[in-house]
VEXDREN-2710 file (C-alpha; in Angstrom, 1 decimal):
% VEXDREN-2710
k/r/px/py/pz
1/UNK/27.2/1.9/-23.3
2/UNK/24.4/1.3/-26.4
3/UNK/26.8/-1.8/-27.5
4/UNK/27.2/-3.1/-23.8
5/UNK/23.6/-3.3/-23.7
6/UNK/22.9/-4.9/-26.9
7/UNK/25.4/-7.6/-25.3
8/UNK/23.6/-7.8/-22.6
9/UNK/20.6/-8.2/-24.4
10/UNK/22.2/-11.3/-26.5
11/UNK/23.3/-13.1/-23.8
12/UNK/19.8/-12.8/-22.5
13/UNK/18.5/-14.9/-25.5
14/UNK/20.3/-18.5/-24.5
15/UNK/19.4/-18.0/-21.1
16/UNK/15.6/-17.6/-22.0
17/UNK/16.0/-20.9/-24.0
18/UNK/17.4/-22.8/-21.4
19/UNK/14.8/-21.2/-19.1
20/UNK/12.2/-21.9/-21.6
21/UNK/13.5/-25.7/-21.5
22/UNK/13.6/-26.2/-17.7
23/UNK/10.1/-24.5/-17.2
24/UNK/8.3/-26.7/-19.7
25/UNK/10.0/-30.1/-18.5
26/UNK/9.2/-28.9/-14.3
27/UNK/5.9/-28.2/-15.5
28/UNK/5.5/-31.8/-17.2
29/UNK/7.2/-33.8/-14.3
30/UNK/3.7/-32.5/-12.3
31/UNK/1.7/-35.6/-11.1
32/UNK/-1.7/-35.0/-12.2
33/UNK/-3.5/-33.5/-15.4
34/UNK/-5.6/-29.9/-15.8
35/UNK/-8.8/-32.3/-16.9
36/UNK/-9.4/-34.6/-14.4
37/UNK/-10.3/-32.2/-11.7
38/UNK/-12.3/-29.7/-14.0
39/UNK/-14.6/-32.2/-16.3
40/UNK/-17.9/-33.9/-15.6
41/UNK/-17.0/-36.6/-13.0
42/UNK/-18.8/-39.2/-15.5
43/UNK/-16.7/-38.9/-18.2
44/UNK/-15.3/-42.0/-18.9
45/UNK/-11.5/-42.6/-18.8
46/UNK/-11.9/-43.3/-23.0
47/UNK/-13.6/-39.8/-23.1
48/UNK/-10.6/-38.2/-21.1
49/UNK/-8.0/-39.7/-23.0
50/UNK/-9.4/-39.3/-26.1
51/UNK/-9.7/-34.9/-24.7
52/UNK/-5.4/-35.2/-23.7
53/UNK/-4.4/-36.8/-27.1
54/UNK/-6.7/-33.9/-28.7
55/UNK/-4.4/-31.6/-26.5
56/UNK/-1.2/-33.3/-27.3
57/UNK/-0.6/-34.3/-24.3
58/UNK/0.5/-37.9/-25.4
59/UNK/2.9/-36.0/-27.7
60/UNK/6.5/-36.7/-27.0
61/UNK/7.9/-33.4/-25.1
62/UNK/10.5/-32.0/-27.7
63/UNK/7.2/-32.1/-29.8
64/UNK/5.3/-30.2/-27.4
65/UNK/7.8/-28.1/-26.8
66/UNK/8.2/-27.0/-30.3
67/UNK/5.0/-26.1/-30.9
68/UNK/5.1/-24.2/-28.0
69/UNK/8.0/-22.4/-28.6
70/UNK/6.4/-21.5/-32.3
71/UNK/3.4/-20.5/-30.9
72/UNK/4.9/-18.4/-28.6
73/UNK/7.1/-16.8/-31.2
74/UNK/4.0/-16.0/-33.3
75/UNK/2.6/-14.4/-30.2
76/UNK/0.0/-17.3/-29.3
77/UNK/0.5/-18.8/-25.8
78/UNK/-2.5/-21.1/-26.3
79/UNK/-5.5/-21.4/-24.0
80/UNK/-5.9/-22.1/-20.3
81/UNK/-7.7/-25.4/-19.7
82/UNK/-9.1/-24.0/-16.4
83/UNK/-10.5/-20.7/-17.7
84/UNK/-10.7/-21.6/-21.1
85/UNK/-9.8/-18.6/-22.8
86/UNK/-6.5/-17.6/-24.3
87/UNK/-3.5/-17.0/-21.9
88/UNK/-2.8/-14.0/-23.2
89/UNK/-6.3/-12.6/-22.9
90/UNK/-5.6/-13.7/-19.3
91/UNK/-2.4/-12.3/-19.1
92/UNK/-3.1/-8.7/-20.5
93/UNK/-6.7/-9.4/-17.6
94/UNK/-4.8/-10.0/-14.9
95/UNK/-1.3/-8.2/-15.9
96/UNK/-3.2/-4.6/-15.7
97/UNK/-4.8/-5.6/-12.3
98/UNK/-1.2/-6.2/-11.1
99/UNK/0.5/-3.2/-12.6
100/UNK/-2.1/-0.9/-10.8
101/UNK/-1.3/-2.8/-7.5
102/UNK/2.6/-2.7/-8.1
103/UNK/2.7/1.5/-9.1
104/UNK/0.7/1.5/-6.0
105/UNK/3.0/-0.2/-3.7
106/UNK/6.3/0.8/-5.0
107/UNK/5.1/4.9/-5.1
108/UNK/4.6/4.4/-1.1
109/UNK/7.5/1.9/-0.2
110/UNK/10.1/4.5/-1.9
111/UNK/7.8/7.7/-0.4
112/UNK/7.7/6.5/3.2
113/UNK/11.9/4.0/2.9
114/UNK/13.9/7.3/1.8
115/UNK/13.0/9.7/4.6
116/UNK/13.3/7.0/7.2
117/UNK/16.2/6.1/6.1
118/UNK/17.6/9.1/5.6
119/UNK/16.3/10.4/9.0
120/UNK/17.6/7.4/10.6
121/UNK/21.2/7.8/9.4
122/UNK/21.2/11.7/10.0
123/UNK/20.5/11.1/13.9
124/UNK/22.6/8.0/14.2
125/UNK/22.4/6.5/18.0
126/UNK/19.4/9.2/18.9
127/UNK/16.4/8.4/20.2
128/UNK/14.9/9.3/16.4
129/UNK/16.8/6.6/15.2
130/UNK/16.1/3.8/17.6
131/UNK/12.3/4.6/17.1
132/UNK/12.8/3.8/13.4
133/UNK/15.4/0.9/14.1
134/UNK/12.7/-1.0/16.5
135/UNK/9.9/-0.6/13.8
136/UNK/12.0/-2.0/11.6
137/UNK/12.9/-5.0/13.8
138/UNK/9.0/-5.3/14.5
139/UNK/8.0/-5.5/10.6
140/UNK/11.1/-8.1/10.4
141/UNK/9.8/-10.4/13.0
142/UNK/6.5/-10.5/12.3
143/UNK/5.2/-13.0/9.1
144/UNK/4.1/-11.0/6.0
145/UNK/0.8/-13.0/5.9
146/UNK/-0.5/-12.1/9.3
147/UNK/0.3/-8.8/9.1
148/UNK/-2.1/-9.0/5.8
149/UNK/-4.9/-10.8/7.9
150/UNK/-4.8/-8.5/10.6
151/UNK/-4.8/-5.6/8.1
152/UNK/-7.8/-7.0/6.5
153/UNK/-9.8/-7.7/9.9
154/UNK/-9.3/-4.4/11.3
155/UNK/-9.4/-2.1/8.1
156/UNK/-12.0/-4.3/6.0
157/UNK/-14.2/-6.0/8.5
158/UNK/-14.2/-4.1/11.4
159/UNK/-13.8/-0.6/10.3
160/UNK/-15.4/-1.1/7.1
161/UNK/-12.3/1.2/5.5
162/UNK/-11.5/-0.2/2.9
163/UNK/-12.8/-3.6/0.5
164/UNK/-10.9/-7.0/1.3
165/UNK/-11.6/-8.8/-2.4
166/UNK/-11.4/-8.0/-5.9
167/UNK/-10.0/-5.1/-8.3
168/UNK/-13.2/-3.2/-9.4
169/UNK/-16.7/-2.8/-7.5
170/UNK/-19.8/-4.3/-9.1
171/UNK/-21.5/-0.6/-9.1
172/UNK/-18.4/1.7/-10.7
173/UNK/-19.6/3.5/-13.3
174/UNK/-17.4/5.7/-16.0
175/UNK/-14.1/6.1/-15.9
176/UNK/-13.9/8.1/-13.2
177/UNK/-15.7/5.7/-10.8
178/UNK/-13.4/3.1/-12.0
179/UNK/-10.5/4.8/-11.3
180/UNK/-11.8/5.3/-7.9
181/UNK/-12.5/1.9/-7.4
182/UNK/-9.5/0.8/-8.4
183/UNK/-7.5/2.8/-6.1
184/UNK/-10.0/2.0/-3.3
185/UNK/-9.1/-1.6/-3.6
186/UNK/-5.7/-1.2/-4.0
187/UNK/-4.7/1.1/-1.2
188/UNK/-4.8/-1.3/2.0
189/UNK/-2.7/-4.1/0.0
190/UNK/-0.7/-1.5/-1.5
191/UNK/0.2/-0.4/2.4
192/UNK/0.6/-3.0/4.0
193/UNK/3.1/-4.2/1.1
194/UNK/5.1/-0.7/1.1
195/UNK/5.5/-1.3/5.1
196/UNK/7.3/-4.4/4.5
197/UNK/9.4/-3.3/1.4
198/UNK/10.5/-0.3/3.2
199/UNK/12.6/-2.7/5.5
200/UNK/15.1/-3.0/3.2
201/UNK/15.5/0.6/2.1
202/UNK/15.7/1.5/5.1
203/UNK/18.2/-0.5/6.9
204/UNK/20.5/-0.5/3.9
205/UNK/20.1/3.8/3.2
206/UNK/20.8/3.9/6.8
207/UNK/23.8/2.3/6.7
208/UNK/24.8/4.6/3.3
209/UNK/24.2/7.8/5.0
210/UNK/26.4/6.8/8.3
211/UNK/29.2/5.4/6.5
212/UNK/29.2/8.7/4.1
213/UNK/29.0/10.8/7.6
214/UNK/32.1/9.1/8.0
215/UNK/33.9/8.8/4.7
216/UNK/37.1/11.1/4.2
217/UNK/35.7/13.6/1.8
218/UNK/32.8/14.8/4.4
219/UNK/35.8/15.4/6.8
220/UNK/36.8/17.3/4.4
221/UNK/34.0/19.5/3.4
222/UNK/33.6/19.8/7.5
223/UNK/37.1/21.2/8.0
224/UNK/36.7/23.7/5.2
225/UNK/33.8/24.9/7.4
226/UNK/31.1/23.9/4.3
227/UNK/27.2/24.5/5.8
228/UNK/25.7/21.3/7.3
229/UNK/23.1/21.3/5.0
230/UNK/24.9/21.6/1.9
231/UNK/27.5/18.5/2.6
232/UNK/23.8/16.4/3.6
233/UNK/22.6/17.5/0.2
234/UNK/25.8/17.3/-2.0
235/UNK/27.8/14.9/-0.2
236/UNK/26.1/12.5/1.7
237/UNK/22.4/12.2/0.3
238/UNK/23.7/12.0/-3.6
239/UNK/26.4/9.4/-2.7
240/UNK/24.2/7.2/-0.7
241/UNK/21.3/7.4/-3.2
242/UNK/23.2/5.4/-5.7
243/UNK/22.6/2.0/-4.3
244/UNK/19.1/2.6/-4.0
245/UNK/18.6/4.0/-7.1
246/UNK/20.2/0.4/-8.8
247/UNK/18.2/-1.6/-6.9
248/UNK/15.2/0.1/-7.9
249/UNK/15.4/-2.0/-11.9
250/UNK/14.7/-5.3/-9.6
251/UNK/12.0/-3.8/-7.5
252/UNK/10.0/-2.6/-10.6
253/UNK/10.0/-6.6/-12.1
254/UNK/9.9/-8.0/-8.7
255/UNK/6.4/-5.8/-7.6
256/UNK/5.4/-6.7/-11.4
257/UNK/5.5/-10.3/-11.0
258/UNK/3.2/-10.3/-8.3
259/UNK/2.6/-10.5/-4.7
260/UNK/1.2/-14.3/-4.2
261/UNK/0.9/-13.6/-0.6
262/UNK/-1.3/-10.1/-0.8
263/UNK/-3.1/-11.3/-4.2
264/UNK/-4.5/-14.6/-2.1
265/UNK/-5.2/-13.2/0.8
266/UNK/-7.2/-9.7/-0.6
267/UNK/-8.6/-12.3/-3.6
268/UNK/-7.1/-9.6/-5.8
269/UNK/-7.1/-11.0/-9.4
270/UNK/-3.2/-10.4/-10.5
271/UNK/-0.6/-12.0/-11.5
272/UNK/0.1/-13.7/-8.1
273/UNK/-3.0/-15.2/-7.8
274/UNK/-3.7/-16.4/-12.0
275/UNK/-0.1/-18.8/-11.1
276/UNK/-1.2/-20.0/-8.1
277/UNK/-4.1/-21.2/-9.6
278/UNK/-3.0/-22.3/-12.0
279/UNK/-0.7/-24.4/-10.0
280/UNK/-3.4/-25.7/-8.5
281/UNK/-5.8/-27.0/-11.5
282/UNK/-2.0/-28.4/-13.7
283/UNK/-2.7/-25.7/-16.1
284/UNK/0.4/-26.3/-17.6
285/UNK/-0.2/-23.4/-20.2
286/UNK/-0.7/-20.8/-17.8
287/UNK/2.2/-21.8/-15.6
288/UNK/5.4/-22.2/-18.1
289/UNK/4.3/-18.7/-20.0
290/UNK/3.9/-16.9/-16.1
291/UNK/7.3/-18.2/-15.0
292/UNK/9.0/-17.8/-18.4
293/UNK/7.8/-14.1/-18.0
294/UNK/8.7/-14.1/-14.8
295/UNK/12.3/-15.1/-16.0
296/UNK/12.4/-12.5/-18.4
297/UNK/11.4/-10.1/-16.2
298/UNK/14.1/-11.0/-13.9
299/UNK/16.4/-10.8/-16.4
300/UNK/15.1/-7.4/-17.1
301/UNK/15.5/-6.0/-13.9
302/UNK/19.5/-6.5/-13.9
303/UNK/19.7/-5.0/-16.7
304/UNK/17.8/-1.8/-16.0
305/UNK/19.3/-1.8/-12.7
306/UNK/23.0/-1.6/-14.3
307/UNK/21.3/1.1/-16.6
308/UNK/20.3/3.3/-14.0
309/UNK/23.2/3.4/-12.0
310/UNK/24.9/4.4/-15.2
311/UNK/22.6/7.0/-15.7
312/UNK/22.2/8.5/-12.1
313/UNK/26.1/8.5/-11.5
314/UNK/28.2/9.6/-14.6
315/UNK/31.4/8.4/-13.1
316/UNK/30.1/4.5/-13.9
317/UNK/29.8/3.4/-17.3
318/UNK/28.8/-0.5/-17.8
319/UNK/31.4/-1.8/-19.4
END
């Protein structure tokens, strides 16, 4: 398995490089430039130029692309023409904020998706599972961001619950009241989000534990007159775990990358949020190392995923 992986993890190197490529030239074909909108409006077009040849951004692009790329391999990522600070400095800022919000969020979308999806396939066709089924239509149908603005009105505004913006209160003081204030701000995003990823656990574990109900082996077990109990928890939980459990290596990098949606609307500095402003301002730093990492990550995830099934079921071995 160790050299599958290390395969794996070579083949992962000219994908990032042809990643790296198609990020940088996307992020150059932009109209615009990060000065214009963020300088003293009486500069003078001289003065601006003269500030973009100082950034190289007359340079042809294989140049800036090179010095990029060595930059990046000598762990600089340069600075952010918005926030003028290194990206990195951002990065690590706003990487934490999101890492809080994403252990968060996938702790509750797993703790409340495998009981009501188990539950659901246990009393297939009862009036327990067509509860559960009609939720799941109802979080469907509805759009993700109105969910999060009703959330926000009736939680943070009108019953004062919980706080609508930020990571961290003003007034926390220690690490205790940090912590606190952390989780305080995360817990109605957090939520909301784990009631939405929940959808797909649930349909799809639903549909794991019927067809194992179904599958010949549980006929089996049932004829040999095995206890109820025992065939849900050695037969048909374990085997319809498995899927789950694989998927769970692009969940992590998926939650990690950031929720653009639920960082916008709760003003929660993350991830989400740092690319979408930086979208906004051409901060062309900013956004080719965010969705290089966000490459990566993705990357990242299949493999984990292909390692945990591996791991959790010793009849698969990545080959």
């Amino acid at each position: 398995m160790w050299k599958t992986i290390l395969r794996r993890v070579l083949i992962m190197i000219p994908e990032l490089i042809v990643l790296s490529i198609l990020v940088f030239l996307l992020a150059k074909a932009m109209p615009g430039d990060p000065f214009s909108g963020s300088i003293n409006p009486k500069t003078s077009p001289a003065q601006l130029h003269r500030l973009m040849a100082a950034n190289g951004l007359f340079d042809p692009w294989y140049v800036q692309y090179w010095h990029w790329v060595v930059n990046l391999f000598h762990g600089k990522l340069g600075m952010s023409y918005e926030y003028q600070m290194p990206v990195i400095n951002l990065i690590k800022q706003r990487g934490l904020n999101t890492l809080w919000l994403a252990t968060f969020t996938m702790i509750l979308t797993y703790a409340i998706g495998l009981p009501l999806g188990i539950f659901a396939g246990k009393h297939e066709g009862k009036w327990q599972d067509t509860i559960i089924r009609v939720f799941n239509y109802i979080t469907m149908s509805v759009p993700f961001f109105v969910v999060l603005v009703i959330g926000i009105w009736i939680f943070g505004y009108a019953l004062g619950w919980f706080p609508t913006s930020g990571s961290i209160s003003p007034n926390a003081n220690g690490m205790g009241g940090t912590i606190l204030s952390r989780l305080g701000h995360i817990i109605l995003p957090g939520l909301l989000g784990a009631l939405f990823g929940t959808v797909n656990i649930v349909q799809y574990l639903r549909s794991q534990v019927i067809d194992a109900k179904h599958s010949a082996f549980v006929k089996t077990a049932v004829a040999k007159g095995v206890p109820e109990k025992d065939i849900y928890r050695h037969h048909i939980f374990r085997n319809s775990l498995l899927p789950i459990a694989a998927f769970a290596g692009y969940s992590i990098t998926g939650l990690l990358a950031g929720s653009i949606f639920t960082e916008m609307i709760f003003s929660y500095p993350g991830m989400g949020q740092l690319f979408l402003n930086a979208v906004n301002y051409r901060d062309y730093t900013v956004i080719t190392t965010l969705v290089l990492l966000y490459g990566f990550l993705n990357l990242m995830g299949t493999l984990i995923s292909d390692i945990v099934l591996s791991i959790v079921d010793p009849r698969i071995r990545i080959e």
